[in-house]
PAZAPA-4460 file (N, C-alpha, C; in steps of 0.05 Angstrom, whole numbers, plus 32768, in hexadecimal, padded with zeros to 4 digits):
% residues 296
    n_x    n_y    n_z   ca_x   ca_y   ca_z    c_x    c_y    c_z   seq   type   mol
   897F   8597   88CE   8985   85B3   88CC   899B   85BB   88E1     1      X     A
   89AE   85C3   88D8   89C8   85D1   88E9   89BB   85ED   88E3     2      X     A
   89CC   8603   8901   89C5   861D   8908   89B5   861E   8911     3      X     A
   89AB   863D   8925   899A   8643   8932   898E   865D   8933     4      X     A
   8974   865A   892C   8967   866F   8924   895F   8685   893D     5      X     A
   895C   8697   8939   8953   86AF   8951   892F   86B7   8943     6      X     A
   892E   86B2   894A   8903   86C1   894D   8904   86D8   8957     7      X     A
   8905   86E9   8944   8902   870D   8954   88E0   8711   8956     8      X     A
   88D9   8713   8975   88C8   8722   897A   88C6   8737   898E     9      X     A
   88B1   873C   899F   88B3   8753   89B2   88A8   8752   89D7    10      X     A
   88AA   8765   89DB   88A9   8767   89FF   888A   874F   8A00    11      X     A
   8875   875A   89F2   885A   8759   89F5   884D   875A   89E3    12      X     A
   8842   8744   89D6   8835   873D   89C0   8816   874C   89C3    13      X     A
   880C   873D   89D7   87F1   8740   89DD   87E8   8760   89DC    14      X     A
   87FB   876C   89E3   87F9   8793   89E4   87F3   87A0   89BF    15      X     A
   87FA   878D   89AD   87F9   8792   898B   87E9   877D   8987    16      X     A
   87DE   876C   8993   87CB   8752   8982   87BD   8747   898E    17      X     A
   87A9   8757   8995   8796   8755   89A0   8777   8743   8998    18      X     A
   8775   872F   89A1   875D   871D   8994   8769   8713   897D    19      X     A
   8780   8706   897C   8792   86FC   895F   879A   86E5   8965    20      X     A
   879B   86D1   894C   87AD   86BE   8959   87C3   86B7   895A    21      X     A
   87D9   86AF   896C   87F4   86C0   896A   8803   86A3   8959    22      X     A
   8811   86BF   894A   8824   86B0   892F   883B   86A4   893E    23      X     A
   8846   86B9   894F   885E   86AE   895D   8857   868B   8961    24      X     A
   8845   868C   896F   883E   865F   8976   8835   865F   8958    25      X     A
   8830   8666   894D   8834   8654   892F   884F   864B   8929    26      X     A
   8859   8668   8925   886E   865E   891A   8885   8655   8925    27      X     A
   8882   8648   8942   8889   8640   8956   888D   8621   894D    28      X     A
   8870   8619   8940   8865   85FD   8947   8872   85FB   8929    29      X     A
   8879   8608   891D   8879   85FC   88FE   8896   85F6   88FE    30      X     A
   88AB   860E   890C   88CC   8604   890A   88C6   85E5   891D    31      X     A
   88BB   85E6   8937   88C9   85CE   8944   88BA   85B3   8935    32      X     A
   88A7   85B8   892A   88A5   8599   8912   88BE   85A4   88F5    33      X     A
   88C6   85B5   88F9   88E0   85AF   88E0   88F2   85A8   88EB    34      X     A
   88FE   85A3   8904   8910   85A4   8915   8926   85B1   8917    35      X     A
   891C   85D0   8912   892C   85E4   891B   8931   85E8   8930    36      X     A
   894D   85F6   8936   895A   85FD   8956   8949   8619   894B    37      X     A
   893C   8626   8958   8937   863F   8965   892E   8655   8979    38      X     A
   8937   8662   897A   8926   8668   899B   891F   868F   8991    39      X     A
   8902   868C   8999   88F4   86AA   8996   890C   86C2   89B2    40      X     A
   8912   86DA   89A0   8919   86E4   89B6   891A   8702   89A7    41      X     A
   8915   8715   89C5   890A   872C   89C4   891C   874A   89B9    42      X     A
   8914   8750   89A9   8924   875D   898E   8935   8779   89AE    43      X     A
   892A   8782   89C4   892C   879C   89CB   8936   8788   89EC    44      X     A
   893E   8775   89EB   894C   8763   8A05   896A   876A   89FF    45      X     A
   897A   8774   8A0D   8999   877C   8A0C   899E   8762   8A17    46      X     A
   8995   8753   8A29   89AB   873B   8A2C   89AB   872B   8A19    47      X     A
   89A3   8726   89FD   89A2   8713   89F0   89BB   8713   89E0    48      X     A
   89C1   86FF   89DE   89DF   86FB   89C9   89D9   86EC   89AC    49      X     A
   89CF   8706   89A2   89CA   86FE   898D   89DE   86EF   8972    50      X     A
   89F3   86F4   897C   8A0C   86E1   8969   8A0E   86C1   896C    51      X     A
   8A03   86BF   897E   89FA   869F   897F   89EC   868F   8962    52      X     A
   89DB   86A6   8958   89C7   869F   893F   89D6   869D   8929    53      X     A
   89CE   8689   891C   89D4   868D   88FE   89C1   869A   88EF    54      X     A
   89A7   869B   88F0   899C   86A9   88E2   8982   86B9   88F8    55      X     A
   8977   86CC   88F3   895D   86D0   88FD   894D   86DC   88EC    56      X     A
   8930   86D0   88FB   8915   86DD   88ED   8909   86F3   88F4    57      X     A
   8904   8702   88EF   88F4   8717   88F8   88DE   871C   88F6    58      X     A
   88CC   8711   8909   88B4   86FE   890B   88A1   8719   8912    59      X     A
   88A3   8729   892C   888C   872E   8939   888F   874D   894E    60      X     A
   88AB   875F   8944   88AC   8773   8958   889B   8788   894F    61      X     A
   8882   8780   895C   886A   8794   8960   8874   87B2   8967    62      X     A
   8885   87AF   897C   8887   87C9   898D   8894   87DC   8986    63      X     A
   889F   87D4   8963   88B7   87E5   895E   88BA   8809   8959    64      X     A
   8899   880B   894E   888B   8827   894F   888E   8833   8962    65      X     A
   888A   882A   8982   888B   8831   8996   88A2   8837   89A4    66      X     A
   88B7   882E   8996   88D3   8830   89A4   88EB   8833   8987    67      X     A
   88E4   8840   8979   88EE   8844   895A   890A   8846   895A    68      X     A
   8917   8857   896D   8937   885D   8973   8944   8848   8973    69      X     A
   8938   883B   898D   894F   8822   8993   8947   8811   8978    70      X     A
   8929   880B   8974   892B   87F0   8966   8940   8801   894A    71      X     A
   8942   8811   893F   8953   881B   8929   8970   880D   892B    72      X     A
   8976   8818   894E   898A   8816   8958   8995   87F6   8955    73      X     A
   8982   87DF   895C   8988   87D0   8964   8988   87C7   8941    74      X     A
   8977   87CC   892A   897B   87C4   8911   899A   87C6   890D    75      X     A
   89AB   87DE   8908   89BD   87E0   8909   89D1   87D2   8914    76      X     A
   89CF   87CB   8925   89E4   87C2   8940   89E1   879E   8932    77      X     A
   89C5   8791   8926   89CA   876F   8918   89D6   8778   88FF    78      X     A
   89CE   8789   88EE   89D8   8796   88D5   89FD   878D   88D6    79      X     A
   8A00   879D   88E5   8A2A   879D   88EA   8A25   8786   88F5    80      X     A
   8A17   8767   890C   8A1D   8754   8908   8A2D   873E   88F7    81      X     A
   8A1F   874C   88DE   8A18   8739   88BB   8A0A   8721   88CC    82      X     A
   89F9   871A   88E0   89E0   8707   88D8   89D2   8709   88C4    83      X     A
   89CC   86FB   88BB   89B8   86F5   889E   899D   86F4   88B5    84      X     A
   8990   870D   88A1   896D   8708   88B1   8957   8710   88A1    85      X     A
   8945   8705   88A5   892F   870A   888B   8913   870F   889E    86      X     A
   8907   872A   8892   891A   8732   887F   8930   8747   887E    87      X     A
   8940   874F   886B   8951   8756   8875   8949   876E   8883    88      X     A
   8961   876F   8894   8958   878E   88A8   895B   87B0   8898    89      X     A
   896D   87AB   8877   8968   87C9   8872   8952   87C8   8861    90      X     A
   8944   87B9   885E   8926   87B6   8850   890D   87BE   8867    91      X     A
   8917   87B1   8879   8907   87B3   889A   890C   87D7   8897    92      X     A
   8928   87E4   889C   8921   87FA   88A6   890F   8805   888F    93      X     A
   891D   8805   8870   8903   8818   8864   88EC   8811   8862    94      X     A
   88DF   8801   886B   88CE   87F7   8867   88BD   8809   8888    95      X     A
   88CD   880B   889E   88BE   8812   88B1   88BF   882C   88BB    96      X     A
   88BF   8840   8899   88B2   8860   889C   88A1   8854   8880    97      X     A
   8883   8861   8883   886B   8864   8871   887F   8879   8860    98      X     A
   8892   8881   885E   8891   8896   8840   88A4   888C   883D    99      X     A
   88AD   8870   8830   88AF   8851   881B   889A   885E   8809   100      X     A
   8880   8861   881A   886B   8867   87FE   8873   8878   87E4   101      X     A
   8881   888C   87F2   8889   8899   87DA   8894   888E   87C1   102      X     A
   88AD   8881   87CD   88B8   8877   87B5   88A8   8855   87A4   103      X     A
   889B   8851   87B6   8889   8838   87A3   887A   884B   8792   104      X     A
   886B   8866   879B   885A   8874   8788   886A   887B   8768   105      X     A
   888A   8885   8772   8898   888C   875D   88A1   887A   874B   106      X     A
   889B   885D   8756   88AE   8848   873E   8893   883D   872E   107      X     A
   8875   884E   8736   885F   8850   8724   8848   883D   872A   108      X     A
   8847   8836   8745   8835   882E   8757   881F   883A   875F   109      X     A
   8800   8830   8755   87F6   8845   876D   87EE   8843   8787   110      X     A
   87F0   885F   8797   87EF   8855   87B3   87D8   8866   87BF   111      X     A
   87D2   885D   87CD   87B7   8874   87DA   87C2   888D   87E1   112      X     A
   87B2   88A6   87CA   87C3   88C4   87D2   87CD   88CF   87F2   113      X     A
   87EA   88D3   87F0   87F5   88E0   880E   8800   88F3   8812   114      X     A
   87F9   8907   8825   8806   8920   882D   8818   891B   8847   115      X     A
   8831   891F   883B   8843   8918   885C   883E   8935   886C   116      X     A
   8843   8932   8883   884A   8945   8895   8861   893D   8899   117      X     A
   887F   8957   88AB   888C   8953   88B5   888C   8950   88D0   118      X     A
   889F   894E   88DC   88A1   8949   88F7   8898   896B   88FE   119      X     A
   888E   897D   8914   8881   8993   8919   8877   89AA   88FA   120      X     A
   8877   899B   88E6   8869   89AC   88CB   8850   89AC   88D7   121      X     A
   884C   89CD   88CD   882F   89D1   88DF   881A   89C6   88C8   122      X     A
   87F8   89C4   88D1   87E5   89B4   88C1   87D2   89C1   88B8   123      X     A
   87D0   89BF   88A1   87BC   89C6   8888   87A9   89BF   8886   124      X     A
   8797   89B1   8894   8782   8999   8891   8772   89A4   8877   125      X     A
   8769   89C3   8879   8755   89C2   885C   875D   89C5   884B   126      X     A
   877E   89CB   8842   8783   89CB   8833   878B   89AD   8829   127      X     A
   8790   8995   883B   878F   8974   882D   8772   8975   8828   128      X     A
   8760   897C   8834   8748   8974   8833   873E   897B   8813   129      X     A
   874A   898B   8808   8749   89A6   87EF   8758   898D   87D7   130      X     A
   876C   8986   87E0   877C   897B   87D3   8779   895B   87CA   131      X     A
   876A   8953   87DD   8760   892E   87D9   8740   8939   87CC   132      X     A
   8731   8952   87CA   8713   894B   87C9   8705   8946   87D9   133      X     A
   870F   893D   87F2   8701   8928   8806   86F3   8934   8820   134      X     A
   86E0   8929   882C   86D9   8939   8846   86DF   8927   8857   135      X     A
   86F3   8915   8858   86FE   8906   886C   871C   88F7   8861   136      X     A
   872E   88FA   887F   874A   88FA   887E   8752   88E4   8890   137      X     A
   875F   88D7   888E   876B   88C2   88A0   878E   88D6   88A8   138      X     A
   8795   88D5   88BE   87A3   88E3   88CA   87B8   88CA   88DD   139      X     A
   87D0   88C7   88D8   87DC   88B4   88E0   87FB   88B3   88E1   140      X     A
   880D   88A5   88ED   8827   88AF   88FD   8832   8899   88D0   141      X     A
   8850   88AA   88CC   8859   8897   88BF   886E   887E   88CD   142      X     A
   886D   8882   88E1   8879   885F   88F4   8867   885D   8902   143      X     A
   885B   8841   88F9   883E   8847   890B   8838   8828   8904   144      X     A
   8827   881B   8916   8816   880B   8913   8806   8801   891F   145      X     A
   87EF   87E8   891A   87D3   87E5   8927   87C0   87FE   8932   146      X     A
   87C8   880C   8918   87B3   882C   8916   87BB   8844   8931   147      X     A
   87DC   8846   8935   87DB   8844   8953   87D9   8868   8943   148      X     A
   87CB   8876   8960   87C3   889B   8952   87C1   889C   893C   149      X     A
   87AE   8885   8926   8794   888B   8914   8786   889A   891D   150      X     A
   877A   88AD   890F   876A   88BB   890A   875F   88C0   88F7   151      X     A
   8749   88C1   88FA   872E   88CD   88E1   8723   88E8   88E4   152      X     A
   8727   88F5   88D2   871B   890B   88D1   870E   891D   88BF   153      X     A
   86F4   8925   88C7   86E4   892B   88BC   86DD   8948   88B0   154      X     A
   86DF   895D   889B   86E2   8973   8896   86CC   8987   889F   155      X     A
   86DA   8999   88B4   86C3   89AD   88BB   86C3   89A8   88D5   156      X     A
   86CE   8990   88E1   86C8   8988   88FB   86E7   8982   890D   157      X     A
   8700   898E   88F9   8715   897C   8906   8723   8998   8921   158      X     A
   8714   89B0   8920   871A   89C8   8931   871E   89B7   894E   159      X     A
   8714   89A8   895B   870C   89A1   8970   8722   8991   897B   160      X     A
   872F   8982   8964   8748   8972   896A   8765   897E   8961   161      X     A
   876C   899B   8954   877D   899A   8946   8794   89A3   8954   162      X     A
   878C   89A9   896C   87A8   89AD   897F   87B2   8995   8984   163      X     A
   8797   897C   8987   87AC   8960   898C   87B3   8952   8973   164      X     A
   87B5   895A   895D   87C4   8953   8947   87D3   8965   8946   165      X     A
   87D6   8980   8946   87F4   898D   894D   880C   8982   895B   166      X     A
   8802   8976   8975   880B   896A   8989   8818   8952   8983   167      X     A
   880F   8943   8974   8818   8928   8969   8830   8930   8953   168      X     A
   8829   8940   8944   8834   8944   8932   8853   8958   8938   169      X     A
   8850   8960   8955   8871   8967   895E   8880   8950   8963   170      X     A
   887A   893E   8970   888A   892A   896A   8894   8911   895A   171      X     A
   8880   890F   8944   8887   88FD   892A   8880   8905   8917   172      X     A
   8886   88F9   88F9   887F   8902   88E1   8862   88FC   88DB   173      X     A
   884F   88FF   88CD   8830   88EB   88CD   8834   88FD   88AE   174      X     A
   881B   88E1   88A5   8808   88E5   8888   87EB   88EC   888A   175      X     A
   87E7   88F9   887D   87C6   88FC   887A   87BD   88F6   885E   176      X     A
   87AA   88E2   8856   87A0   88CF   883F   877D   88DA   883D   177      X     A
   8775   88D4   8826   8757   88D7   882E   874D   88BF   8833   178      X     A
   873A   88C8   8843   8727   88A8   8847   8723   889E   8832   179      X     A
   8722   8884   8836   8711   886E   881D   8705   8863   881C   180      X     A
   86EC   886E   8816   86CE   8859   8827   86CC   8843   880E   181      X     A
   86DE   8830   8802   86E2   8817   87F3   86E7   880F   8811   182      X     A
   86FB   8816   8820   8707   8806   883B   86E9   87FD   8848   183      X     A
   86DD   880A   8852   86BE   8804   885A   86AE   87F7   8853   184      X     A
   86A6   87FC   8830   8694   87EC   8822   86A1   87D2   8818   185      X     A
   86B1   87D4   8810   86C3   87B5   8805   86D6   87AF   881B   186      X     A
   86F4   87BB   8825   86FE   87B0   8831   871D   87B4   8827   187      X     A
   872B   87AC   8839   874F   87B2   882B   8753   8791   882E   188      X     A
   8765   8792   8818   8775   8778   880D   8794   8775   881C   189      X     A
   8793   875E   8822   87B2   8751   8822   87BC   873E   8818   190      X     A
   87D5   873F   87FC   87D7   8726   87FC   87F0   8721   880C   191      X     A
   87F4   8711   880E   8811   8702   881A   881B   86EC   880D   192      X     A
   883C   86F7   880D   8848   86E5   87F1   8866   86DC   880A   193      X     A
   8871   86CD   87F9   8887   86BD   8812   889F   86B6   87F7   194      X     A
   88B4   86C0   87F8   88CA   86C3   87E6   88C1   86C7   87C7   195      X     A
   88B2   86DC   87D2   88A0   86E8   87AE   8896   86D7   87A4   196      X     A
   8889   86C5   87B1   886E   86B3   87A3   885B   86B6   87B9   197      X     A
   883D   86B2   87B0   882D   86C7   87BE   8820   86AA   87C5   198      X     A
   8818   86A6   87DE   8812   8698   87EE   87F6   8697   87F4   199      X     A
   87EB   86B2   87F8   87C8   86B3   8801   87BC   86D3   8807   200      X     A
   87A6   86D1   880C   879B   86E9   8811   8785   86EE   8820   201      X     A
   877D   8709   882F   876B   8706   8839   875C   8727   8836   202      X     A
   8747   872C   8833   872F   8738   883A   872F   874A   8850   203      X     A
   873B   875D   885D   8731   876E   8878   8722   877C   886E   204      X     A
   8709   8777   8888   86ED   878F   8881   86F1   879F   88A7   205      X     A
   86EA   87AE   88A2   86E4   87C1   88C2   86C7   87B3   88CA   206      X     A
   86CA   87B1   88E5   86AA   87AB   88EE   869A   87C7   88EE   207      X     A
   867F   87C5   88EF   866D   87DB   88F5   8680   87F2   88FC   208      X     A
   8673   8807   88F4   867C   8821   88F6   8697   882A   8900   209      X     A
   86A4   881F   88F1   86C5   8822   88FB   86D5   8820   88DD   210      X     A
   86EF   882A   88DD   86F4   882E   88C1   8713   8816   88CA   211      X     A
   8721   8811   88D9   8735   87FD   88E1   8726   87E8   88DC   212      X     A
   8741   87DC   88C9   8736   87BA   88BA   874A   87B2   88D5   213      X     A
   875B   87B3   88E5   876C   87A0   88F3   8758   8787   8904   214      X     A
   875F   8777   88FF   874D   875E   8912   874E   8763   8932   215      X     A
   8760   8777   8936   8761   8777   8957   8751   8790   895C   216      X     A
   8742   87A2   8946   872A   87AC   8946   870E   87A7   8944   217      X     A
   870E   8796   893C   86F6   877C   8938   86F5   877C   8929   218      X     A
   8707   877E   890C   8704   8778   88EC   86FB   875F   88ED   219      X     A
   86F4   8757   88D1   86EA   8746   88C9   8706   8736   88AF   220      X     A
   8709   8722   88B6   8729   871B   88A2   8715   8705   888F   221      X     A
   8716   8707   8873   8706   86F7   8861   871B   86E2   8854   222      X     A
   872A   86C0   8851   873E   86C0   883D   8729   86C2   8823   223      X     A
   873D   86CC   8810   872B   86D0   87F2   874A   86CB   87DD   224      X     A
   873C   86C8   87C2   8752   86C3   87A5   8748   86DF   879A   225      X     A
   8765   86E1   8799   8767   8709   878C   875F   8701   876B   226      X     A
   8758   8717   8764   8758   871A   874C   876B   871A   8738   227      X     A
   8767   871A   8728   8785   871C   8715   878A   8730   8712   228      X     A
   8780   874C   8714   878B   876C   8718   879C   876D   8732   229      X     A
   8789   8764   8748   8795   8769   875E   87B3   8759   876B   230      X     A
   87B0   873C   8751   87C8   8736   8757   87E5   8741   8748   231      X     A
   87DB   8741   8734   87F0   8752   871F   8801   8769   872D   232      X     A
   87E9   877B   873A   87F2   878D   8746   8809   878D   8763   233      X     A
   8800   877B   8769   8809   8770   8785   8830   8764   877E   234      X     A
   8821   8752   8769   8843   8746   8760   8858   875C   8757   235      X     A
   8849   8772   8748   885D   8788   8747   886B   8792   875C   236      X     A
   885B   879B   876A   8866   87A4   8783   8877   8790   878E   237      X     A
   887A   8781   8792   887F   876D   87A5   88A5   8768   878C   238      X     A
   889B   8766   8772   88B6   8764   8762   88C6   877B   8769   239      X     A
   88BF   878B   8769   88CF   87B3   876F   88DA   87AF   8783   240      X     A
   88CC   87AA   87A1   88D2   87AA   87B7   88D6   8799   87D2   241      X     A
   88D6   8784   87C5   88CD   876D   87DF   88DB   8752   87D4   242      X     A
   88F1   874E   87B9   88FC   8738   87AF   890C   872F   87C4   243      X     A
   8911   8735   87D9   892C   8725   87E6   8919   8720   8807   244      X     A
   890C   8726   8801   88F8   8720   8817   88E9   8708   8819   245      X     A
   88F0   86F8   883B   88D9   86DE   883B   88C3   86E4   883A   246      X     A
   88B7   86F9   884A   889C   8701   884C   888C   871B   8844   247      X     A
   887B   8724   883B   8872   873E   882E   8854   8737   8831   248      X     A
   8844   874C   8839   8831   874F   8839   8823   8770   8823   249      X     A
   8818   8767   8815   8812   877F   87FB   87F5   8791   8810   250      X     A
   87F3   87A5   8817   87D7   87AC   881B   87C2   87BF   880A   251      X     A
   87B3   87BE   8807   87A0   87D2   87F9   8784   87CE   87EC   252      X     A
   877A   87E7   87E1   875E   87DE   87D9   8758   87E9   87C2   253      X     A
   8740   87D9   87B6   873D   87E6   879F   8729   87FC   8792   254      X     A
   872F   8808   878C   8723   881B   877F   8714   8824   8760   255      X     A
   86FD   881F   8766   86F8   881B   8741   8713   880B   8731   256      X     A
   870B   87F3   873D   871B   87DD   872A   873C   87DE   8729   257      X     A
   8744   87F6   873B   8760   87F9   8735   876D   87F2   8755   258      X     A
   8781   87E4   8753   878B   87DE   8775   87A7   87F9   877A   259      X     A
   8797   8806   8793   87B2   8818   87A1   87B6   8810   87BC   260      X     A
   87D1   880B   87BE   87E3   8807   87D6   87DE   8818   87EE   261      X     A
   87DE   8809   8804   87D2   8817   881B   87EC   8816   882F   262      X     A
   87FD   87F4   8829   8811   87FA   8834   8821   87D5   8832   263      X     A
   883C   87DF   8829   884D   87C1   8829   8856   87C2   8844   264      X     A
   884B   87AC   8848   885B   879F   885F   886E   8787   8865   265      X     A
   888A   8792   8873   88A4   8783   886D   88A9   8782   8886   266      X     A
   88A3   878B   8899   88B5   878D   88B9   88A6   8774   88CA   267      X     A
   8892   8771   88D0   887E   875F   88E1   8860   8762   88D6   268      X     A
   8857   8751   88C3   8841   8751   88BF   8835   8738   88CD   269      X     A
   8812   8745   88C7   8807   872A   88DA   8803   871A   88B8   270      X     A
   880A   86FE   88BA   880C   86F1   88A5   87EC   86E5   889A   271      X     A
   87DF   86E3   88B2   87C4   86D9   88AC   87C0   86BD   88A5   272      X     A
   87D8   86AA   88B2   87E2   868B   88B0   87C2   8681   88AC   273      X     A
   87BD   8686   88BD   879D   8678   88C9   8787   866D   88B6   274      X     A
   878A   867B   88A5   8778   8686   888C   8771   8677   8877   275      X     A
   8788   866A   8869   878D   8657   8854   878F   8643   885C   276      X     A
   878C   862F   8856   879E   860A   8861   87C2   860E   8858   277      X     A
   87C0   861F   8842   87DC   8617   8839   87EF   862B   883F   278      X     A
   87EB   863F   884B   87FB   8657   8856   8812   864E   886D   279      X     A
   8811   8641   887E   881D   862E   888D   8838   8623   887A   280      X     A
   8831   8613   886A   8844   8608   885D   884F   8612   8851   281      X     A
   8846   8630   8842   8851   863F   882C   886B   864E   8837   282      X     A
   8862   8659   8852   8872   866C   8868   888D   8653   886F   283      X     A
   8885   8641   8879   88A0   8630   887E   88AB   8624   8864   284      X     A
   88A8   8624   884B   88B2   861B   883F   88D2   8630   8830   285      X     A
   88C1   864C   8831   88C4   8661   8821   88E4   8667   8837   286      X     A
   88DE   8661   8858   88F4   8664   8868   8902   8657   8863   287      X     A
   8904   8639   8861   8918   8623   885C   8925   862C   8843   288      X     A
   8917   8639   882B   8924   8639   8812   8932   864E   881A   289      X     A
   8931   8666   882D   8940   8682   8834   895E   8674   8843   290      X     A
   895C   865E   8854   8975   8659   8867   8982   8642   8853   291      X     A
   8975   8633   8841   8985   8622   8828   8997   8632   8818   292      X     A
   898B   8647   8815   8994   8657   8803   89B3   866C   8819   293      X     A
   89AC   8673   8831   89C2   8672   8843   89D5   865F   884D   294      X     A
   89CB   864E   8843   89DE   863A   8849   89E8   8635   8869   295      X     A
   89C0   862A   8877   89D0   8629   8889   89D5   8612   889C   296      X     A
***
């Protein structure tokens, strides 16, 4: 293999993945038995010279919710490079505002019902509450991740907090969804597919009395074989939105027999390598066919 790859990840893994096992040394150990040149380096580090690379991955910048500007900034700034990177970075940016949802709902997807807020739009709670049926709301930033200012909330009881969701809600956009107690009793699905062939899946359940499936909450990760609804559904999505992509992760759960989208993930998903015997191989294979096909 000629060229040299860049590994985008971040300041601090351990701060987003917590009790996980880190993908970065996976997929560490898997290029240097291909005998790839690459070296992991930190998406938000100004000394890096990133023109050195022929290609990079965009493996693992957790932190990007947390620092949204620059990392935008810094998408842009490889963008006018022309590095080739997967996946690509204007898939990365739409992909990293939750109202993407919208338009997967419009090309006739379903997705778990959402009310956006704007950035300081003042809040309605009984009137979503009026509008889902529901006596409980999940309350959440749309650049957001590892549940960061999740909230649950419960109708009749949310007086107590609603100055600190005012508060939140002056400085970013958020969604409010109804709860889905399928998430509790069954569990949310992931499959994960690697140049639109679907590789594996897994099972998140929340532990005891907690509604967060994330493993660095003490979920419970099950591997399981989807159904043939749930895969059908999954490959759609994934044909609409995710064809030029090495990696995609589909999320969601089902609902009286029907699967709605909770959320695609294109920017840094956790892949869930661990899980399958053959996920390993599927992920490096799916890359080598991405830099063959770059010619590099």
């Amino acid at each position: 293999m000629t060229g040299k790859i860049g590994v985008v990840t971040c300041e601090s893994l351990g701060d987003y993945n917590n009790n996980a096992e880190s993908e970065d040394s996976i997929l560490s150990e898997l290029l240097t038995a291909e005998g790839f040149d690459f070296k992991f380096e930190v998406w938000s580090d100004r000394a890096v010279d990133w023109s050195q690379y022929t290609h990079l991955v965009v493996k693992s910048p957790w932190d990007y919710f947390d620092r949204y500007v620059e990392f935008t900034t810094w998408c842009q700034t490889i963008i006018e490079s022309g590095i080739p990177v997967f996946n690509n970075l204007k898939t990365i940016l739409w992909n990293s505002d939750k109202k993407y949802l919208q338009e997967i709902q419009e090309k006739g997807h379903k997705i778990i019902p959402t009310h956006f807020l704007q950035k300081n739009q003042p809040i309605y709670l009984e009137d979503v509450f009026v509008e889902f049926s529901t006596d409980d709301l999940i309350f959440k930033p749309t650049i957001s991740g590892g549940a960061k200012n999740t909230i649950k909330l419960h109708k009749g009881e949310t007086d107590a907090i609603s100055s600190n969701l005012e508060e939140l809600v002056k400085n970013e956009d958020f969604l409010l969804q109804p709860f889905i107690p399928e998430i509790v009793a069954e569990g949310e699905y992931s499959l994960i597919f690697f140049n639109n062939k679907f590789s594996h899946a897994v099972l998140k359940s929340p532990k005891d009395g907690d509604f967060r499936v994330q493993h660095f909450f003490g979920g419970k990760i099950t591997s399981i074989q989807p159904c043939p609804s749930l895969m059908r559904n999954a490959e759609l999505i994934i044909q609409d939105f995710a064809q030029d992509c090495l990696y995609a992760r589909v999320d969601g759960v089902m609902i009286e027999g029907v699967f709605y989208l909770m959320e695609l993930e294109l920017i840094e998903p956790y892949l869930f390598l661990f899980t399958h015997p053959e996920a390993k191989a599927n992920y490096i294979m799916a890359l080598k066919e991405k830099l063959t096909i770059g010619s590099i």
